[in-house]
C-alpha positions as CSV (number, residue, x, y, z in Angstrom):
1,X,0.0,0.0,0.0
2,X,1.3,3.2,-0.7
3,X,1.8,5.6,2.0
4,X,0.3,9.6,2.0
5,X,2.3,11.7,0.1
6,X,4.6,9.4,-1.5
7,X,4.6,9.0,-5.4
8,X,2.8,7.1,-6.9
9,X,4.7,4.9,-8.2
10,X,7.1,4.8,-5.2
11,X,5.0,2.0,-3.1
12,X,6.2,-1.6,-4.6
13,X,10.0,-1.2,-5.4
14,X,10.8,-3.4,-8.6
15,X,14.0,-5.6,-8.9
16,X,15.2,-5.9,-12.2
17,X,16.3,-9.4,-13.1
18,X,19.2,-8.2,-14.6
19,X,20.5,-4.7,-13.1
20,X,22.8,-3.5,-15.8
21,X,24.6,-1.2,-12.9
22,X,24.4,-1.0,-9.3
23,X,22.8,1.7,-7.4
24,X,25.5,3.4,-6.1
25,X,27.3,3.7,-9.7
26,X,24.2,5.5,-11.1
27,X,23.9,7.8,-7.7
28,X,27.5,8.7,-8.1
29,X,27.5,9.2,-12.0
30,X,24.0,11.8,-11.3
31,X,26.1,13.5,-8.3
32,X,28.9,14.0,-11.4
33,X,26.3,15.6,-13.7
34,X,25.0,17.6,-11.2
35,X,28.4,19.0,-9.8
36,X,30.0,19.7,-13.6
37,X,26.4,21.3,-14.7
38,X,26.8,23.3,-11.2
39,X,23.2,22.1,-10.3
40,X,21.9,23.3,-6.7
41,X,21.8,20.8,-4.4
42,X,18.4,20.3,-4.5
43,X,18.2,19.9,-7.9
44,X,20.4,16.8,-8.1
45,X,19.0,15.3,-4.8
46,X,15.7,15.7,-6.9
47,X,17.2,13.7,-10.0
48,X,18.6,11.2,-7.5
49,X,14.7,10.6,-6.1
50,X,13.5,10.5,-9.9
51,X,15.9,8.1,-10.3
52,X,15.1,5.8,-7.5
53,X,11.2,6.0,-8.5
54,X,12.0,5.5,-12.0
55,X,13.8,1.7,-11.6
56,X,11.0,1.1,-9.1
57,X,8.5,2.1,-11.4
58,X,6.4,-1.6,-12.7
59,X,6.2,0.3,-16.0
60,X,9.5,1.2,-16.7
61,X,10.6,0.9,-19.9
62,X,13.2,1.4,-22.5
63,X,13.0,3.9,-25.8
64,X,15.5,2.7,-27.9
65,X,17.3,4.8,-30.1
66,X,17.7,3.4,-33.6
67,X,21.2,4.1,-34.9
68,X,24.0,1.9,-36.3
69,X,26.8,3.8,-34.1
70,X,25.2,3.1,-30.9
71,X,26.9,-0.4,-30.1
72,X,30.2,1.9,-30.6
73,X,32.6,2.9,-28.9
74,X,33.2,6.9,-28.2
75,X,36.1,8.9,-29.0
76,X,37.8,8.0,-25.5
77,X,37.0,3.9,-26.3
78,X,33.8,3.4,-24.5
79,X,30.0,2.9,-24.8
80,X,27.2,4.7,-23.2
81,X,25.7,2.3,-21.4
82,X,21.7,2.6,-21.1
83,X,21.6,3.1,-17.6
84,X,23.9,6.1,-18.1
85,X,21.5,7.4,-20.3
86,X,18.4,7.1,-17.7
87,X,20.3,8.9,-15.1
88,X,21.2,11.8,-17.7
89,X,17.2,11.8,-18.9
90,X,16.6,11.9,-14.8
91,X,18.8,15.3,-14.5
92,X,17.7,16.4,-17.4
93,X,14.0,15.9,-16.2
94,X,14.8,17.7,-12.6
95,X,16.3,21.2,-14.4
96,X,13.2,21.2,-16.4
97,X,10.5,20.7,-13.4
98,X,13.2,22.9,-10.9
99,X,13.2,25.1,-13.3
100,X,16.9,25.7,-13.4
101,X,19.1,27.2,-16.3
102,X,20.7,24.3,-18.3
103,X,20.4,23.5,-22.3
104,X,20.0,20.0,-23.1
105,X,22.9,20.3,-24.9
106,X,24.8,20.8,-22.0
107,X,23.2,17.8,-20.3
108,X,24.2,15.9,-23.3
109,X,28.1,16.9,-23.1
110,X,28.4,16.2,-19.7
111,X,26.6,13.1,-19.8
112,X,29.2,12.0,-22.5
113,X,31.8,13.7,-20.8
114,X,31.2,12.1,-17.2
115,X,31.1,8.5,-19.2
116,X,34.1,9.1,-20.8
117,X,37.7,8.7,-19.8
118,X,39.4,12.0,-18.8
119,X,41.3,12.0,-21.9
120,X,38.4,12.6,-24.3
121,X,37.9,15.8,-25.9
122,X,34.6,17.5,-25.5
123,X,32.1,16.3,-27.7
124,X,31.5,18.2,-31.2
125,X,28.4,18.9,-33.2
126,X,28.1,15.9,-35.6
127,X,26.4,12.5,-36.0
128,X,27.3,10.9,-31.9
129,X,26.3,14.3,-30.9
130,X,23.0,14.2,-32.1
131,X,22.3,10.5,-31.6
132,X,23.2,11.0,-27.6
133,X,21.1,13.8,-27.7
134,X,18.2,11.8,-29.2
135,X,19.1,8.7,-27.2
136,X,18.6,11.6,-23.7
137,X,15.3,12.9,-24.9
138,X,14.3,9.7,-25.5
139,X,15.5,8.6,-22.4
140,X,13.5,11.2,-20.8
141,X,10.5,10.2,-22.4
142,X,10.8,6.9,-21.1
143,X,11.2,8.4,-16.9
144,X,8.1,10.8,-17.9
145,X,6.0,7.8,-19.1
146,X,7.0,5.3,-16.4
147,X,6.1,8.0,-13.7
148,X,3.1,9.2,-15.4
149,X,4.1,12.5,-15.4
150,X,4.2,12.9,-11.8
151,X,7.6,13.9,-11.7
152,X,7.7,16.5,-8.7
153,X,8.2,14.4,-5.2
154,X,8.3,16.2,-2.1
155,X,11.4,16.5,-0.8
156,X,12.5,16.2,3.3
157,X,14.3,19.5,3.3
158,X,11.5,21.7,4.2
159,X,10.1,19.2,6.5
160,X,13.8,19.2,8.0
161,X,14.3,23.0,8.6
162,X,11.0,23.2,10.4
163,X,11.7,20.8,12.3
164,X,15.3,22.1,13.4
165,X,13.7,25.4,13.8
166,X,11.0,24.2,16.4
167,X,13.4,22.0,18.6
168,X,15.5,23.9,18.6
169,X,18.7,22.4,17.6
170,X,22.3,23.0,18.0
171,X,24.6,24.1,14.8
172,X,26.2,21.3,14.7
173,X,23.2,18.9,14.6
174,X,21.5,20.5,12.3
175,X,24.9,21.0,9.7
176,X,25.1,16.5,10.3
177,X,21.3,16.3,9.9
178,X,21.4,18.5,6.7
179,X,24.8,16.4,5.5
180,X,22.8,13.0,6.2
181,X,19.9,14.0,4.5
182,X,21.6,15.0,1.0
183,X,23.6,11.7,1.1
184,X,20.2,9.9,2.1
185,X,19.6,10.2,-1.5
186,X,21.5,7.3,-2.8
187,X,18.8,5.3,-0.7
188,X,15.8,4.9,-2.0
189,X,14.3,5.6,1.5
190,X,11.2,7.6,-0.6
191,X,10.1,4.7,-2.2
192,X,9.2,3.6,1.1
193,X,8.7,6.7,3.6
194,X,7.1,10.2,3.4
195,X,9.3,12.7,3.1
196,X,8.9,13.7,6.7
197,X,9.5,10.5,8.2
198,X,12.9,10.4,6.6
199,X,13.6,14.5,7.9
200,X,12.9,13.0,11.4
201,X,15.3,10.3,10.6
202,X,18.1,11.9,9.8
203,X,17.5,14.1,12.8
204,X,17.7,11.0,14.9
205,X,20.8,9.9,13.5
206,X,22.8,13.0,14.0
207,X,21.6,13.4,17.6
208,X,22.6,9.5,18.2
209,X,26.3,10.0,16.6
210,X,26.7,13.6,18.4
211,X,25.3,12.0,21.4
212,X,23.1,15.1,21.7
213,X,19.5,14.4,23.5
214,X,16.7,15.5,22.2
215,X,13.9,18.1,24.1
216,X,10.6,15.9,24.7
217,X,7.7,18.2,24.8
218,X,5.4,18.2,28.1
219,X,1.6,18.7,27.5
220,X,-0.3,20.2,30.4
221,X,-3.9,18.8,30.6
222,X,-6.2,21.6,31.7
223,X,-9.9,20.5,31.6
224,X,-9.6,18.0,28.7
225,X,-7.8,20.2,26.5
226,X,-3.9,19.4,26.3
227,X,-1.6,22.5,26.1
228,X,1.9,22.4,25.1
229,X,4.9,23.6,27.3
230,X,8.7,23.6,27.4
231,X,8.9,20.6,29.6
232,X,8.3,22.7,32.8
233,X,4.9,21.1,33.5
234,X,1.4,22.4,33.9
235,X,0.4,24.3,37.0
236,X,-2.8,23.2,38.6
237,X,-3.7,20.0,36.2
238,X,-1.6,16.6,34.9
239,X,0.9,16.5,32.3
240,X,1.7,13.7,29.9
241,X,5.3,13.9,28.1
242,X,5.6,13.0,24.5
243,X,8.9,12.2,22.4
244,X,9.9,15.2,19.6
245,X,9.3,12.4,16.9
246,X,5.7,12.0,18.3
247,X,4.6,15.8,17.6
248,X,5.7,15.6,14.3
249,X,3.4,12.3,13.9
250,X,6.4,10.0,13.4
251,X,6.2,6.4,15.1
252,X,8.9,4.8,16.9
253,X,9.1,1.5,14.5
254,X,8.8,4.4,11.8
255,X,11.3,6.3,12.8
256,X,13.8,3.0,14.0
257,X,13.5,1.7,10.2
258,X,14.5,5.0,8.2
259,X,17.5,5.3,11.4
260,X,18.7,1.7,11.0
261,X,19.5,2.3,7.0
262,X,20.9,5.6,7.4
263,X,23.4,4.5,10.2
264,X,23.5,1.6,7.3
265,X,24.6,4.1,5.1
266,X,26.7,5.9,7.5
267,X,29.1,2.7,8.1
268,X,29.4,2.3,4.4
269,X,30.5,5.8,3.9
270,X,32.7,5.4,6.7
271,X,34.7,1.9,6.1
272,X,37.3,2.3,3.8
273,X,37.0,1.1,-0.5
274,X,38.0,-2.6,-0.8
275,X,40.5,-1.5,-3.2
276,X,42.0,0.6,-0.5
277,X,42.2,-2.9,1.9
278,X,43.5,-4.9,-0.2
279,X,46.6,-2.1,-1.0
280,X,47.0,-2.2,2.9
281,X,47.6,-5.3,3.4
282,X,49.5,-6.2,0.2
């Protein structure tokens, strides 16, 4: 069942039997777009979340570019893979609905640019331009179609400022808790949680690795009526305390799910490459 004010789409993630690329590679190579197109961050966070909803979608599918120099390689040697192309389409799909600056043509050099090996020259105006450039708009037909046009999820980050705002929170809490909550977007944790869920998440998480506790909030019950307070209790009547998470109508189990894969995330992006490990000990 899909949960209120996810997309769509966003309910029943779909594996692919065969995953041409892993999630992380196609996360990374949008971050790479984004950075060289000088995207705001939100802009590329929202790509990232097309992204995710896009290879969840149960109608995703692939528009095919007919030309007889797509199986070769480019200038610098290789091929651009399909998938490359669906997380160029993705970007290209975010500046459009974020209404940001960019011409596809520049989507279109970068993407060929951030597939390419360092060495290649920038792409000219000729036969693989215009093919990649079909093979992108195409490309972004297919994520408009698979999402049926619903391609503008809410994103945490107003949920998250609020929510910093009305702790309050410490600097340094809120700089992790925004940090956590951009790299939450190589998780595809709004396929499966409102947007808020995930902003009271990542506020979680930083408080647990800062070791910072949270304010609870004490409601004073006067006649029936409960009336908030800083935690100093009512005068003349009962008062009940409630966890932060709980005024924001955020669950624990809620809440422990969407922590337990960003702290999942956090050791990942904390342990060292494999590549790296294996250098050390050779």
């Amino acid at each position: 069942e899909s949960m209120p004010g996810c997309h769509p789409h966003m309910a029943e993630p779909a594996e692919a039997a065969n995953d041409e690329c892993s999630r992380q590679d196609a996360c990374d190579f949008i971050r790479n777009v984004g950075m060289d197109l000088d995207l705001p961050t939100t802009c590329v966070c929202h790509a990232l979340a097309l992204w995710h909803a896009f290879r969840a979608a149960p109608s995703r599918t692939s528009f095919q570019v007919k030309s007889p120099i797509l199986d070769k390689p480019n200038e610098g040697g290789k091929v651009i893979e399909e998938w490359q192309i669906e997380c160029g389409a993705c970007v290209l799909v975010s500046i459009k609905t974020q209404e940001v600056s960019r011409k596809v043509r520049d989507v279109v050099n970068i993407v060929h640019a951030c597939s390419s090996s360092p060495e290649t020259e920038p792409l000219r105006v000729g036969t693989e331009f215009w093919t990649l450039r079909d093979r992108v708009v195409a490309g972004e037909q297919s994520v408009l179609r698979a999402l049926g046009f619903s391609v503008r999820p809410e994103l945490p980050f107003p949920y998250l400022l609020n929510y910093l705002q009305a702790l309050p929170a410490p600097r340094p809490l809120a700089r992790l808790a925004f940090a956590l909550l951009h790299e939450s977007f190589d998780l595809p944790l709004l396929n499966r949680f409102t947007p808020h869920q995930v902003a009271a998440g990542c506020i979680h998480v930083s408080a647990l690795m800062l070791e910072e506790s949270l304010p609870s909030v004490s409601r004073a019950v006067n006649g029936g009526e409960e009336v908030a307070s800083n935690g100093s209790g009512g005068s003349g009547g009962s008062s009940k305390v409630t966890a932060w998470y709980d005024v924001v109508c955020v669950d624990a189990v809620t809440l422990d799910a969407v922590s337990s894969e960003l702290v999942g995330l956090v050791e990942r992006l904390a342990s060292p490459p494999a590549a790296a490990v294996n250098g050390g000990e050779e």
